[in-house]
C-alpha positions in Angstrom: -39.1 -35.0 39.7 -38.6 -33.3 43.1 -37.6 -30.0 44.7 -34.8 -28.4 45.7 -35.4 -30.1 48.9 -35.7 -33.6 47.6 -35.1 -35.6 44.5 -36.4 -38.5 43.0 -34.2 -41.6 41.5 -34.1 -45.0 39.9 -31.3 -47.1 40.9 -29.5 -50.5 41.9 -28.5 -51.3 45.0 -24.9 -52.3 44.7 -23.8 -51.8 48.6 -25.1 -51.4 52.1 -23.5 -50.8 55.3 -24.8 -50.8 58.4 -24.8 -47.4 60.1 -25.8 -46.6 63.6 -27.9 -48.7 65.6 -30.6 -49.2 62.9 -29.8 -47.1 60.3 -28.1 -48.3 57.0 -26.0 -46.3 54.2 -27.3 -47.5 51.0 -25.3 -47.2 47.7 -27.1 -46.9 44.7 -25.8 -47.2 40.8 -28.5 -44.6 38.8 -28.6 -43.9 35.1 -28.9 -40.1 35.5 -26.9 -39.5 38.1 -24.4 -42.5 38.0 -23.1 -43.7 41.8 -25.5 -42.2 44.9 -25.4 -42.8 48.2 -28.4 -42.1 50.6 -29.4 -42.9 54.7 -31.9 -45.3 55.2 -32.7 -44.6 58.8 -34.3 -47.3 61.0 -34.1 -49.9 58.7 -32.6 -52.6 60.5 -35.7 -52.8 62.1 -37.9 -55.1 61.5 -41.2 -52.7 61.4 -39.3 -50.3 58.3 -41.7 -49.9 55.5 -38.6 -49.4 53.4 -36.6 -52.5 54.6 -37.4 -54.5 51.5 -37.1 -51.6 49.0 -33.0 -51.4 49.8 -31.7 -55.4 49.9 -28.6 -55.5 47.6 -29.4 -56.0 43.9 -33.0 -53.9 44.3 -33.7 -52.1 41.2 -35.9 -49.4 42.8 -37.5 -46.0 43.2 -36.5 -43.6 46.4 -38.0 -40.5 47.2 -35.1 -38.7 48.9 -34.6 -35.5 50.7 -31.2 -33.5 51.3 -29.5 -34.0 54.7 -26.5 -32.6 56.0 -24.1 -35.6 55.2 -26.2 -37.6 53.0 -28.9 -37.7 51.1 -31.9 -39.1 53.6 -34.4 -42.2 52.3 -38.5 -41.0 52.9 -40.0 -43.6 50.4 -38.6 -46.6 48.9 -40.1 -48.4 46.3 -39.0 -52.4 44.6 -38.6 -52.7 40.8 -37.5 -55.4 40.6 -35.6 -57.6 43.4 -34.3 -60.2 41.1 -35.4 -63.1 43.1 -34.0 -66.3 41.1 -30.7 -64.4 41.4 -30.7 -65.0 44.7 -31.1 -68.5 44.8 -28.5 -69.9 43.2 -25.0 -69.2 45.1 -22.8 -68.8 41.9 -25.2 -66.1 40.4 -25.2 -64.4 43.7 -21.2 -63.9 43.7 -21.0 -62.7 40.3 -23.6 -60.1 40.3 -21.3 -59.3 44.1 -18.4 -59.5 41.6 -19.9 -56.9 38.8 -21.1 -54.9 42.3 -17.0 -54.6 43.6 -16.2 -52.9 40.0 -19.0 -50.9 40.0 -17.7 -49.4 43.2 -14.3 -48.7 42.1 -14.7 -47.5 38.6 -18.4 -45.2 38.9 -18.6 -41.7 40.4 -21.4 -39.1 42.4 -22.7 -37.2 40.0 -21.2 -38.6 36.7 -23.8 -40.8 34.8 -22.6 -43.9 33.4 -25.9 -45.0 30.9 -24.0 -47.5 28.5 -22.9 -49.2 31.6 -26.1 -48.6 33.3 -28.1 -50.6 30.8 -25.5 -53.3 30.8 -25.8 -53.7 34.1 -29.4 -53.9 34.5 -29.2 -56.8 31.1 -26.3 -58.6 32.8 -29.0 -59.0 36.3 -31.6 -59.9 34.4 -29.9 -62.2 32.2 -27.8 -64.0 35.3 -30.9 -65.2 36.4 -31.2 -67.5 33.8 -27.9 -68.0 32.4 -26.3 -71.7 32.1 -22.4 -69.8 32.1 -22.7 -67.0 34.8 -18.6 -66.5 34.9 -18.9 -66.4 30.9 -21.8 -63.5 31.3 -19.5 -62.3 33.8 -16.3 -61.8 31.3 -19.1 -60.2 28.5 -20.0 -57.4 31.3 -16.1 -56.5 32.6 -15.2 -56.5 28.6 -18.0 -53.9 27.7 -17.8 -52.0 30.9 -14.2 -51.6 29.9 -15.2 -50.8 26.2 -18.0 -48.2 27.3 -15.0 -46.3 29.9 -13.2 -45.7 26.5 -10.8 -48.4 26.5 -10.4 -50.4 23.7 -7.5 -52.9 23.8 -5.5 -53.0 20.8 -5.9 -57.1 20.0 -6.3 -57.6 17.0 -2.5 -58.4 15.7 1.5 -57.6 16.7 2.0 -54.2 16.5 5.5 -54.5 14.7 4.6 -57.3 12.4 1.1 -57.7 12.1 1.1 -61.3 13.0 -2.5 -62.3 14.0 -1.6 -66.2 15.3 0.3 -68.0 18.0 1.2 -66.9 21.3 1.4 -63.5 22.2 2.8 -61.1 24.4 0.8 -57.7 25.7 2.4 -55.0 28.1 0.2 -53.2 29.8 2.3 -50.4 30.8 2.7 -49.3 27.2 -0.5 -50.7 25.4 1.3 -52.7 22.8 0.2 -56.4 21.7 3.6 -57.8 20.2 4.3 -61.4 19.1 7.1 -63.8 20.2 9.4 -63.2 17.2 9.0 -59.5 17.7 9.2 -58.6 21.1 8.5 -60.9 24.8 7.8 -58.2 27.1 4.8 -58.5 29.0 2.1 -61.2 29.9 2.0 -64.2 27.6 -1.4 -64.6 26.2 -2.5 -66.9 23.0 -4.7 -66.0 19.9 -7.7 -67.8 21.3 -7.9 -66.0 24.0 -7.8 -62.7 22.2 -9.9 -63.5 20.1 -12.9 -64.5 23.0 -12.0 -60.8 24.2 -12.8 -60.0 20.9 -16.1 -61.9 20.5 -17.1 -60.3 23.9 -16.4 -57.0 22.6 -18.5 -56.8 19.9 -20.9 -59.2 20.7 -20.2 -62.4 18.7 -22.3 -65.3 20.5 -22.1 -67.7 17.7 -18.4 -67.4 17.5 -18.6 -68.2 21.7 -20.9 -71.3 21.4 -18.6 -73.0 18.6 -15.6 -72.9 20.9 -14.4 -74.6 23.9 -12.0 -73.4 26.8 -10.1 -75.8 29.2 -9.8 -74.3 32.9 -7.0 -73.3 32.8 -7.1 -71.2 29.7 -10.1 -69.2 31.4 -8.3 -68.5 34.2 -5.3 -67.3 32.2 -7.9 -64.7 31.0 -9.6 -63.8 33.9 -6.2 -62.6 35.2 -5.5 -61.1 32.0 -8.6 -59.4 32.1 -7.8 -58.7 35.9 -5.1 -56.9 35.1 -6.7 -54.4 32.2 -9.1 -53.7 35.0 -6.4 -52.3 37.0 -4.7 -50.6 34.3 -7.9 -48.5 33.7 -8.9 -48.0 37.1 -5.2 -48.1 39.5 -7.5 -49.5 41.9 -6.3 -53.8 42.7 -9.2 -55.7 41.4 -10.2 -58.6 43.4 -13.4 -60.0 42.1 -12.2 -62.8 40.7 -10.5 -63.8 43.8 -13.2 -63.3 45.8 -15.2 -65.5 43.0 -12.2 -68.4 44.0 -12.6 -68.2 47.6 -16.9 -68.1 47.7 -17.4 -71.1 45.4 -14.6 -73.6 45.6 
């Protein structure tokens, strides 16, 4: 719905920054029209009308209108605000983790749907999750999956081997086991196969295993590191992650 003067959208706040003396620029992640930016003027205010409608993490509904650098906010309207999300300091910085890859891998006027209504599950689903870093990994592996990357995991690609410790280079794509070839970063079976059971959405095969510390962080940083294969962009979420809670 709109003009050619003004359009209408549905979106998710995923950044704000504050602009002028009481304006804001609002960054929004839409289905249709994947990453949007907009001016919310005046909203730093305390009298806006549309100071709720653009908090970080708002699913909402803005009537916009086309200005010379941005698009301009008239009407904003709250969705949903994800409340429980926001009370819980762990939720909060992974949901501001999923938001810092959002920014780096979406684009103006390229819609991103898969990813779109992952995103908008993972939110809803964070609110009541027990294991918000676990439904953190689940979102980065099928944000990766729905880009078009699809690690090749399953075995060694010279032997076939599919146990042990293994050994994947990201430069060239190849998963290779120790007897084969130990170039790259060392990664065991187990591991693999949780990137597996994320990528095709096998939650029984998650709740009948267990992962020390350690181990998860091993495959954050492996996971870190796919994340800047596909997008040549440094990935600091889980760092950020680090720093906030501990």
């Amino acid at each position: 719905m709109g003009s050619d003067k003004s359009i209408l959208i549905e979106g998710i706040v995923i950044n704000t920054v504050d602009y002028r003396d009481y304006d804001k620029i609002i960054t929004v992640f839409t289905k249709d029209r994947g990453k949007l930016q907009f001016s919310a003027r005046g909203v730093r205010k305390i009298n806006s009308k549309n100071r709720s409608s653009i908090d970080i993490f708002i699913y909402g509904e803005y009537l916009l209108s086309k200005g010379k650098a941005y698009y301009i906010l008239n009407q904003g309207k709250t969705i949903d605000a994800f409340r429980y999300l926001r009370t819980d300091l762990l939720k909060t910085a992974v949901a501001m983790t999923i938001n810092m890859f959002l920014l780096n891998i979406l684009y103006e006027n390229n819609a991103q749907k898969e990813i779109f209504s992952l995103y908008l599950w993972t939110l809803k689903h964070l609110e009541k999750s027990r294991d918000p870093r676990m439904l953190l990994r689940y979102f980065l592996v099928k944000a990766i999956l729905f880009l078009g990357h699809k690690p090749p995991l399953a075995d060694c690609h010279y032997c076939g081997e599919k146990q042990g410790s293994f050994f994947y280079d990201f430069n060239d794509g190849i998963l290779s086991c120790g007897n084969c070839r130990k170039r790259g970063f060392e990664i065991e079976s187990q591991l693999l196969e949780l990137y597996k059971a994320l990528e095709i959405d096998d939650f029984n095969y998650l709740r009948s295993q267990s992962y020390n510390k350690n181990s998860l962080e091993k495959f954050d940083y492996f996971l870190g590191k796919l994340i800047e294969d596909l997008t040549d962009k440094k990935f600091t979420g889980f760092d950020y992650l680090k720093k906030l809670i501990f």
